[in-house]
Rosetta silent file (secondary structure, phi, psi, omega in degrees, C-alpha in Angstrom):
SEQUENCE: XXXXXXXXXXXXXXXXXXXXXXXXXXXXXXXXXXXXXXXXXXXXXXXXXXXXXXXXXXXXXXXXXXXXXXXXXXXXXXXXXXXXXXXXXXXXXXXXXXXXXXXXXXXXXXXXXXXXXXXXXXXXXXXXXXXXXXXXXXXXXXXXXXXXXXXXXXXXXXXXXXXXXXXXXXXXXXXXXXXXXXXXXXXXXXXXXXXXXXXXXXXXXXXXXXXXXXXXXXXXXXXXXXXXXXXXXXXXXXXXXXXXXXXXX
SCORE:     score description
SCORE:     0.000 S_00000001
   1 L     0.000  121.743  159.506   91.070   85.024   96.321 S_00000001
   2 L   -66.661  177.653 -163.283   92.536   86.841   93.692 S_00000001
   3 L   -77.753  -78.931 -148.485   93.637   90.777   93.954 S_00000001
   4 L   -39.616  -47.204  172.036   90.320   91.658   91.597 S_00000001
   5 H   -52.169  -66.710  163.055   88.215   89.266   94.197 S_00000001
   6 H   -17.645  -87.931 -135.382   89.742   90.554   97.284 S_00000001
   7 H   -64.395  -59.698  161.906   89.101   94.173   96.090 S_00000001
   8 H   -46.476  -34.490  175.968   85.328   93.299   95.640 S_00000001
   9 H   -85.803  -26.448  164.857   84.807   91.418   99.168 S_00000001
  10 H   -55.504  -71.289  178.004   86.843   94.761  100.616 S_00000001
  11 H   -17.112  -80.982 -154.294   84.517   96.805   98.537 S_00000001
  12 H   -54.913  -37.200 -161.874   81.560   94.992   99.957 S_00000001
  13 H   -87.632  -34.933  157.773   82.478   94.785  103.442 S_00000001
  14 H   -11.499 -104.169 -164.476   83.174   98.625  103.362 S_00000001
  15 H   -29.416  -64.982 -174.083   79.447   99.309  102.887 S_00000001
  16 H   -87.108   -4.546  173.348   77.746   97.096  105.297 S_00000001
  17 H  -150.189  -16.584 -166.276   80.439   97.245  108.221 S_00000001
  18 L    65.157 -112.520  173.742   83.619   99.500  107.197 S_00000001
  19 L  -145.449   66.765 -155.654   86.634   97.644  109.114 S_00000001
  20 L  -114.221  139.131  163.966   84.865   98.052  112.592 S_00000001
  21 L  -124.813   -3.094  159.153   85.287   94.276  114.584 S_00000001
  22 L   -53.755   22.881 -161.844   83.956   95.526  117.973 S_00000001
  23 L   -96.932  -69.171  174.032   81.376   93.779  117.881 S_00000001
  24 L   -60.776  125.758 -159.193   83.486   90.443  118.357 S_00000001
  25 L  -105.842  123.603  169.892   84.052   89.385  121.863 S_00000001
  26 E  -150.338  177.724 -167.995   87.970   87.498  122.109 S_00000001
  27 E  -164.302  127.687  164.556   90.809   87.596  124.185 S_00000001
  28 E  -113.474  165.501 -160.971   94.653   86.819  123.470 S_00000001
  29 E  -157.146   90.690  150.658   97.370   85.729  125.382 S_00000001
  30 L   147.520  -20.594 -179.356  101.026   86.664  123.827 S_00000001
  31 L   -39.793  142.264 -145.290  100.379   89.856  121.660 S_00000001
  32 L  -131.099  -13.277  141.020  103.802   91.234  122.129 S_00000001
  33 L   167.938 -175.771 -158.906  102.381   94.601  121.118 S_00000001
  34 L   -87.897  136.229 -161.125   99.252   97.386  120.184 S_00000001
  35 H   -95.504  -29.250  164.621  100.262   98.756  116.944 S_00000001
  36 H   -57.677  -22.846  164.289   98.059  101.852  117.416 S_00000001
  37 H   -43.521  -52.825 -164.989  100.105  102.226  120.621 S_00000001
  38 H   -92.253   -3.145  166.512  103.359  102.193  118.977 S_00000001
  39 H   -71.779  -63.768 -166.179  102.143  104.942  116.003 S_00000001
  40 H   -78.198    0.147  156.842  101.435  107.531  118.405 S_00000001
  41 H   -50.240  -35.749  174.004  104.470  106.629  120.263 S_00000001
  42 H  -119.515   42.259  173.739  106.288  108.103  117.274 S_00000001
  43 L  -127.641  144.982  172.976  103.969  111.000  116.615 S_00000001
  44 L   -98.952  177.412 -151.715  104.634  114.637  117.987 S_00000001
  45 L  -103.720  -25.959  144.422  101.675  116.326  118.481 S_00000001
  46 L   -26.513  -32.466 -152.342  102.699  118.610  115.421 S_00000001
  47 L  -111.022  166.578  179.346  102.777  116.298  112.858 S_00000001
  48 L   -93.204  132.593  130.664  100.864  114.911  109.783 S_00000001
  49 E   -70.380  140.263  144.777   99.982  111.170  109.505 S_00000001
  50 E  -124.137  141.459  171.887   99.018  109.351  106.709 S_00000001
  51 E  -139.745  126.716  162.930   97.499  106.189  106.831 S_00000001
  52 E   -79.141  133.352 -174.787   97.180  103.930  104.630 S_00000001
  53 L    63.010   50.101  178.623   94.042  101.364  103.779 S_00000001
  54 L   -81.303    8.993 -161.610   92.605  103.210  106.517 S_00000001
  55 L    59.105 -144.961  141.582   89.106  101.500  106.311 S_00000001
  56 L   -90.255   48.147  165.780   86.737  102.658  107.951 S_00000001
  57 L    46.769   -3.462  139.958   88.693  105.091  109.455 S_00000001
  58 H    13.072  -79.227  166.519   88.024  103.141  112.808 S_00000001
  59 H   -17.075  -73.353 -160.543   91.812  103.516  113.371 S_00000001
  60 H   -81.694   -1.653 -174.975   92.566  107.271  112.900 S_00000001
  61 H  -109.180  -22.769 -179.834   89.493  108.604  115.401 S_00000001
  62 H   -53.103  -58.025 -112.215   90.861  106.216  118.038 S_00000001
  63 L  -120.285   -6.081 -170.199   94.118  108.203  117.805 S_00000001
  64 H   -38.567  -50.844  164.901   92.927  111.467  116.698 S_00000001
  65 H   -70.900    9.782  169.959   94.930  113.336  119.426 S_00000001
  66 H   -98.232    2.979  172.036   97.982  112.126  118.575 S_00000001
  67 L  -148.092 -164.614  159.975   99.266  114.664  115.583 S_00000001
  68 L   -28.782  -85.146 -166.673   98.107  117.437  113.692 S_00000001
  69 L  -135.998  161.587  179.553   96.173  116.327  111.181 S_00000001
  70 E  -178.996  129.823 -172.715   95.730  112.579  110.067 S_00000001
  71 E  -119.025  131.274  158.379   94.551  111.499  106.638 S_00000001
  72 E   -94.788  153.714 -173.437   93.289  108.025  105.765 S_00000001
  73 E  -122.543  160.080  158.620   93.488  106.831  102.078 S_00000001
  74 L   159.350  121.062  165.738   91.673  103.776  100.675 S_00000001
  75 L   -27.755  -25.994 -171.909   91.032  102.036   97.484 S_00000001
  76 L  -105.827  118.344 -171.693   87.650  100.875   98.098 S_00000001
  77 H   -49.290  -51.888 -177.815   84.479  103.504   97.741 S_00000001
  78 H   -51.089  -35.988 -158.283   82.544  101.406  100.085 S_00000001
  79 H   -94.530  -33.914  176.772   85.228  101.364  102.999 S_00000001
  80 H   -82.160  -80.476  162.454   85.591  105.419  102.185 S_00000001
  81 H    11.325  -73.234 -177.073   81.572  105.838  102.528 S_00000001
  82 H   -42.146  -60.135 -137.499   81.857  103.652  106.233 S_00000001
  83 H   -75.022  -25.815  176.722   84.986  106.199  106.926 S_00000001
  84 H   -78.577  -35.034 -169.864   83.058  109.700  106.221 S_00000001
  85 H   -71.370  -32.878  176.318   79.788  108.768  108.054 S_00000001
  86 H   -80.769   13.276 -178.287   81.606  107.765  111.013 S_00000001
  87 H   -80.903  -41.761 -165.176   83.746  111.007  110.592 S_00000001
  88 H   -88.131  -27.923  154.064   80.610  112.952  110.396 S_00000001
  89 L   -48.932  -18.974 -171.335   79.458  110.831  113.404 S_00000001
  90 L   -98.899 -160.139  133.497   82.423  112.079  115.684 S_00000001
  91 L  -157.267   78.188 -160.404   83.803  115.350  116.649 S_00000001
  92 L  -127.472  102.105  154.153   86.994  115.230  115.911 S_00000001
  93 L   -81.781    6.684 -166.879   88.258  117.741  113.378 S_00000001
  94 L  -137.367   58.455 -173.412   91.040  117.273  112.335 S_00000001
  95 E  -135.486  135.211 -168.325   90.979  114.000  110.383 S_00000001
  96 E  -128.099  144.046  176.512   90.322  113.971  106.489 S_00000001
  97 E  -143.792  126.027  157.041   89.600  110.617  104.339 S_00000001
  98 E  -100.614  134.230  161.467   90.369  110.225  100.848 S_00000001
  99 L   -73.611  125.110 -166.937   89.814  107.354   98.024 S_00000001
 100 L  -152.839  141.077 -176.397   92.924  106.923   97.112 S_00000001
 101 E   -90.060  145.662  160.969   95.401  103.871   95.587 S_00000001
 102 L   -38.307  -56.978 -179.130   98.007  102.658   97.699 S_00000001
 103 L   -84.196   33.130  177.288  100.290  102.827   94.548 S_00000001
 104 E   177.237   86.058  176.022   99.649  106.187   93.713 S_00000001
 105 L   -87.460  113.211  163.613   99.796  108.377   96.570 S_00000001
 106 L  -103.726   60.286  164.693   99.242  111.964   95.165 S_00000001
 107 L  -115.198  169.912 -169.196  100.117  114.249   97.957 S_00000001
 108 L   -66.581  153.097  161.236  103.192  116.733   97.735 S_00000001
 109 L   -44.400  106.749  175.646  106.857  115.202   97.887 S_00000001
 110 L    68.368   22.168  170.374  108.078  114.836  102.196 S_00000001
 111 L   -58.287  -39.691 -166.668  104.217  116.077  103.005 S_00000001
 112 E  -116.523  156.377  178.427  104.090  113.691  106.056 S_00000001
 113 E  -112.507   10.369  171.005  105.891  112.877  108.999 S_00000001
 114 E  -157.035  137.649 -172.760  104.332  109.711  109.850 S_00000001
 115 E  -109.146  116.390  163.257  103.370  107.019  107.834 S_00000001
 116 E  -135.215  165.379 -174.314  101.003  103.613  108.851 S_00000001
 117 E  -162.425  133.189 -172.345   99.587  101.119  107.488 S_00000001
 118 E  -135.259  159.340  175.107   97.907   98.288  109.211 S_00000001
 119 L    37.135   31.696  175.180   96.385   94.768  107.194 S_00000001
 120 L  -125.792 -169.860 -113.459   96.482   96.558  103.732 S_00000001
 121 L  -155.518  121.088  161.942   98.752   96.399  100.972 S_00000001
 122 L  -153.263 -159.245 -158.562  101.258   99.300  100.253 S_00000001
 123 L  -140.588  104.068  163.013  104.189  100.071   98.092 S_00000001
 124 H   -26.278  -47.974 -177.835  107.494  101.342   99.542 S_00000001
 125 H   -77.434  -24.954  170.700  108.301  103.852   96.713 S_00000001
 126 H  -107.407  -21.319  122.280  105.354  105.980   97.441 S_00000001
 127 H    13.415  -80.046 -168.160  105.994  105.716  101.043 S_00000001
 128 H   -52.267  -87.421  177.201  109.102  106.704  100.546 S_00000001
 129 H    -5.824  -65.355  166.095  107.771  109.690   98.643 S_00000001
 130 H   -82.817   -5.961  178.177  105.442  111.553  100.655 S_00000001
 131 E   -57.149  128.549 -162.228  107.656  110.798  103.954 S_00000001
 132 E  -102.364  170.641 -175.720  109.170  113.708  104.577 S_00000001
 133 E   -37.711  147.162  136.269  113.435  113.306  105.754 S_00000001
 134 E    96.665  -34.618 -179.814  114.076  111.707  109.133 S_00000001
 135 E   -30.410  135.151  173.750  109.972  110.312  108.713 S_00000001
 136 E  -118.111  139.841  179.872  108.994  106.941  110.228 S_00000001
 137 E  -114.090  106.257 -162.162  106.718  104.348  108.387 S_00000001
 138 E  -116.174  152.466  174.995  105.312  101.505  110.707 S_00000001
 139 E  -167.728  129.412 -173.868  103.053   98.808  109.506 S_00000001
 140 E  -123.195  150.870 -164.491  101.792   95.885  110.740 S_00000001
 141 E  -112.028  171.731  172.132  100.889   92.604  108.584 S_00000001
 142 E  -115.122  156.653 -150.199   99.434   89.229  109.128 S_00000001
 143 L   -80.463  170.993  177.471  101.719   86.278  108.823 S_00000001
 144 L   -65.227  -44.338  178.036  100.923   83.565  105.949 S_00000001
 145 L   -82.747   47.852  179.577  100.127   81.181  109.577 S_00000001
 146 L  -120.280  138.060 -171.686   97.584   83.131  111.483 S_00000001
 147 L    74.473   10.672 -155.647   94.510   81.216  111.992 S_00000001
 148 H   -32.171  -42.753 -161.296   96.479   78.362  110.816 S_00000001
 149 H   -60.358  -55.180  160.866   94.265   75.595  112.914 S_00000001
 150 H   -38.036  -48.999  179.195   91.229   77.059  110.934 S_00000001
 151 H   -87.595   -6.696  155.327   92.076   77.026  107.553 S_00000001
 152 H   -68.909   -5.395  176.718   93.533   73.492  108.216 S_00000001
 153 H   -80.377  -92.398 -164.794   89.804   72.440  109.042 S_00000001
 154 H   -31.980  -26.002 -178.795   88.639   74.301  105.585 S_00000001
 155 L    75.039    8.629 -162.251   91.750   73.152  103.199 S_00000001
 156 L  -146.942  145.854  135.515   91.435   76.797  102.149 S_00000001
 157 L  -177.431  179.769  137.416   92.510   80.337  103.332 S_00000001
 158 L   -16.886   80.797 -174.470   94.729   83.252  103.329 S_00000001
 159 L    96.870  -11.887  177.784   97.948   82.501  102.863 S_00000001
 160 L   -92.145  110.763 -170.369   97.518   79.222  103.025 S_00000001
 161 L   130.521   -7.075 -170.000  100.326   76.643  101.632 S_00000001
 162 L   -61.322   81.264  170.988  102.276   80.055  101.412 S_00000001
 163 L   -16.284  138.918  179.414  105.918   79.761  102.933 S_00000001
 164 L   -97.273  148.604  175.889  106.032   81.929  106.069 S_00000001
 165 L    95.643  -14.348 -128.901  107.794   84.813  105.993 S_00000001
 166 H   -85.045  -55.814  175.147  107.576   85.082  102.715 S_00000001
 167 H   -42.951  -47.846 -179.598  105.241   88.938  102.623 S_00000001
 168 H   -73.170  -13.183  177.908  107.641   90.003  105.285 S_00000001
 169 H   -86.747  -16.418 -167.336  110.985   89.717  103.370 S_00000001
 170 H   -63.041  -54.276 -139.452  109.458   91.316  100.381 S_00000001
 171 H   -75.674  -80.867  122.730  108.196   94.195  102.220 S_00000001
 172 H    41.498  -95.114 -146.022  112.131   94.219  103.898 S_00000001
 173 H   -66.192  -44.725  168.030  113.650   93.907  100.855 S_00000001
 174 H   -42.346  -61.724 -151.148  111.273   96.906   99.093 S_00000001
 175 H   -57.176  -59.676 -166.974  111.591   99.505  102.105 S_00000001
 176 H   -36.661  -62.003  169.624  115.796   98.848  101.980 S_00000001
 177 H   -22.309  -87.922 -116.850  115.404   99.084   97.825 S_00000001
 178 H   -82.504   19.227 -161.707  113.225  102.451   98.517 S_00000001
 179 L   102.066  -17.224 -178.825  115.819  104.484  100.928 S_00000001
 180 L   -75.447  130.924 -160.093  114.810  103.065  104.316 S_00000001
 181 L  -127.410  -36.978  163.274  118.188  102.831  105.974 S_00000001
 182 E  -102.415  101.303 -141.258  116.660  102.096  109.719 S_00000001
 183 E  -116.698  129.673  177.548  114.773   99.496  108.992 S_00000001
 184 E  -140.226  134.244  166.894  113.812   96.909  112.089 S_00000001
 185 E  -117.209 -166.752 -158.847  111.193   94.419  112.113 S_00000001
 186 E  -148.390  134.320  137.924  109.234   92.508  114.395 S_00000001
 187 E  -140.620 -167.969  144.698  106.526   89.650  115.055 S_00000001
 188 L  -124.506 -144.133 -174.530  104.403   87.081  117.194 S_00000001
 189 L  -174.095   75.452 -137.845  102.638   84.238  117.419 S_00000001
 190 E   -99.702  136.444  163.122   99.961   85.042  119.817 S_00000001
 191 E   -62.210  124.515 -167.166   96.804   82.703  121.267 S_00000001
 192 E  -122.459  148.263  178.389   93.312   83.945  120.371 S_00000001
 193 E  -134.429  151.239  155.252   90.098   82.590  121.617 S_00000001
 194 E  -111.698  160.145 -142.333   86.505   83.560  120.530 S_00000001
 195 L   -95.943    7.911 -159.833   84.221   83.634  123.015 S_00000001
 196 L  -167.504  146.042  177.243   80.862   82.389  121.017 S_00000001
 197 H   -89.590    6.492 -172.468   80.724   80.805  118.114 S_00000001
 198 H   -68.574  -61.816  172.072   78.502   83.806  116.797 S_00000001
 199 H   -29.402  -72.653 -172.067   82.114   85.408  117.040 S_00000001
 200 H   -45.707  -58.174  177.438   83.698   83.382  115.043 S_00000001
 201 H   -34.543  -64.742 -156.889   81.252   83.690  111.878 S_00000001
 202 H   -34.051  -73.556 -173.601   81.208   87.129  112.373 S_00000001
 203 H   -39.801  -70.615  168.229   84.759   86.993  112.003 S_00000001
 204 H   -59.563  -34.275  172.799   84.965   85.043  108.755 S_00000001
 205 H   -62.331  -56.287  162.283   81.963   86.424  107.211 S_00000001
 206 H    -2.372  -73.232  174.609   84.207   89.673  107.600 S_00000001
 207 L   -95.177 -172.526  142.500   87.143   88.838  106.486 S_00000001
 208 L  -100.698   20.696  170.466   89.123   86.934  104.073 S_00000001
 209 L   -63.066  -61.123 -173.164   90.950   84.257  106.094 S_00000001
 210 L   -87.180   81.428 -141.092   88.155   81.723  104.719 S_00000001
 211 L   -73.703  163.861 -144.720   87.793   82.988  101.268 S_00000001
 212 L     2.266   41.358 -174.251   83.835   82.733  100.355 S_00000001
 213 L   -55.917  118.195  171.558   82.971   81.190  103.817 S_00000001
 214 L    72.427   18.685  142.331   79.171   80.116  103.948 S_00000001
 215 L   -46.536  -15.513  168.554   78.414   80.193  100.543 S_00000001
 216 L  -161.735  149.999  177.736   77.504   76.595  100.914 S_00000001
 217 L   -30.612  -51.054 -161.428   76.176   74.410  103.520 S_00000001
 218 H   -54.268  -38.165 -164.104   79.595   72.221  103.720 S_00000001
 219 H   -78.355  -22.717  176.803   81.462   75.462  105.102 S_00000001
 220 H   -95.364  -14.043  172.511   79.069   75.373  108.416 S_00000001
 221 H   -98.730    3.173  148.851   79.392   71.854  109.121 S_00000001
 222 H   -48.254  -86.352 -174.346   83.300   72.168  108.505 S_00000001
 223 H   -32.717  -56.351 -170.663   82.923   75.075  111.317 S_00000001
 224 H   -74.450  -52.181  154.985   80.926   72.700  114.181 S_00000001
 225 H   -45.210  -53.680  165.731   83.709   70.342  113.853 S_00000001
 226 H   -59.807  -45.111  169.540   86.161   72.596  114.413 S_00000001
 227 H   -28.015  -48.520  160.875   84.355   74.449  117.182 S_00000001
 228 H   -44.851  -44.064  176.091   84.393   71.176  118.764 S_00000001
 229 H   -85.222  -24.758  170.693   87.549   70.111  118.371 S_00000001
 230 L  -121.357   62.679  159.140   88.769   73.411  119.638 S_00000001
 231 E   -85.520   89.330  177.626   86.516   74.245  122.506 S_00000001
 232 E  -123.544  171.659  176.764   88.117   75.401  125.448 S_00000001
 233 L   -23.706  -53.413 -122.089   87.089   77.331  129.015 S_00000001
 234 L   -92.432   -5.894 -176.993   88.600   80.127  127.747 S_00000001
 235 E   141.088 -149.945  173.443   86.360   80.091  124.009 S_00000001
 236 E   -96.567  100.539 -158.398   87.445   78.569  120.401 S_00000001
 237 L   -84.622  125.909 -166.604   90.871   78.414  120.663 S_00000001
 238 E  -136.783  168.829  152.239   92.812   79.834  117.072 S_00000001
 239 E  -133.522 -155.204 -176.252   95.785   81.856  117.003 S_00000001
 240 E  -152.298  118.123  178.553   96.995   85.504  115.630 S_00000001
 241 L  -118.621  127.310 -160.219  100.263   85.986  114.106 S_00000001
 242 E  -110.342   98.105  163.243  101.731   89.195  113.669 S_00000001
 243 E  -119.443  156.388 -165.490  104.221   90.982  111.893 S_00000001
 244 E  -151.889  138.871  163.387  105.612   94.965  112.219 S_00000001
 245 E  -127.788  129.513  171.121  108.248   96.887  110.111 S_00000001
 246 E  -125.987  109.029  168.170  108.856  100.120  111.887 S_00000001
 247 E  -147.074  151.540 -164.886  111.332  101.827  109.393 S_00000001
 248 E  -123.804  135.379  175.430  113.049  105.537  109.217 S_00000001
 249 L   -64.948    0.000    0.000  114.000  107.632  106.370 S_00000001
């Protein structure tokens, strides 16, 4: 998928689901940690979040009691749409969602004191920007090898043929570039099983790990061979690879 494709299957998924997967029943064994855990770990109860490529704002109502105020941003109309109705759905006040580009954050200069970002795309210099002094920016990405055993069935995916590591040094090398002077990173390399193979579609119709997955017949009998081949007690055995930058201004 190219960025213009992506942006349309984001778009798309917005509308009919936002970035809600609770639906999908799995279980891991190695996740090394919850990244929503470790945001409000570094939030005062004071303070403004922003988060970026918030979705469907999914994210920010779990967490809603961990600062001030907390704004999601995000590029895609459809994905903002998902993020107001469930907004309007809660009753939690003190959460605001804008469409807004990653690369052109327009809020005031040091506006926030906490920064996330979790599977989206963002840009260190406007980070850097609205963070206010002392501010921490955590984000966590998915490695080029997550899912790996899948898109080695398909010949296709995310990331795939990509040298690993490759997202995480950029992102590294940007924050250091933008002023981030405590900069630490992190990952894992964790087993995930789904529990139905129901899951799994779900999961790939979803996402973009298979990029146009069941557009043709070929792509479901690819899938029943792997299911097969990876069928264990515990579900459809895959994994989930994980990386976090927790860095301070």
């Amino acid at each position: 998928m190219n960025k213009s494709e992506y942006r349309n299957f984001y778009d798309k998924v917005g509308k009919l689901n936002g970035w809600d997967f609770s639906k999908i029943k799995t279980t891991s064994e190695g996740e090394q940690w919850n990244f929503l855990h470790e945001v409000t770990q570094r939030c005062n109860h004071s303070d403004l979040l922003l988060d970026i490529g918030t979705g469907g704002g999914e994210a920010l109502l779990s967490i809603a009691d961990a600062a001030l105020l907390l704004v999601g941003i995000d590029h895609s109309d459809g994905m903002i749409q998902s993020a107001a109705e469930n907004l309007k759905n809660s009753t939690k006040t003190n959460i605001r969602v804008l469409q807004m580009e990653a690369e052109n954050i327009t809020f005031p200069m040091f506006f926030f004191n906490v920064v996330s970002c979790r599977h989206s795309e963002f840009y260190a210099t406007e980070v850097a920007k609205v963070l206010a002094n002392n501010g921490v920016f955590l984000t966590q990405q998915v490695c080029e090898n997550d899912k790996l055993n899948i898109k080695q069935a398909f010949g296709r995916g995310q990331g795939f043929g990509t040298d690993e590591g490759i997202l995480k040094d950029k992102y590294l090398t940007e924050l250091a570039e933008a002023g981030f002077t405590d900069i630490q990173s992190y990952e894992y390399d964790a087993t995930q099983y789904f529990h139905t193979g129901e899951d799994l579609i779900f999961f790939l119709k979803y996402t973009p790990v298979i990029p146009n997955f069941g557009q043709t017949d070929y792509d479901f009998e690819i899938l029943q061979n792997f299911i097969e081949a990876n069928q264990t007690e515990k579900g459809i055995k895959t994994n989930t690879k994980r990386f976090m930058i927790v860095a301070r201004k």
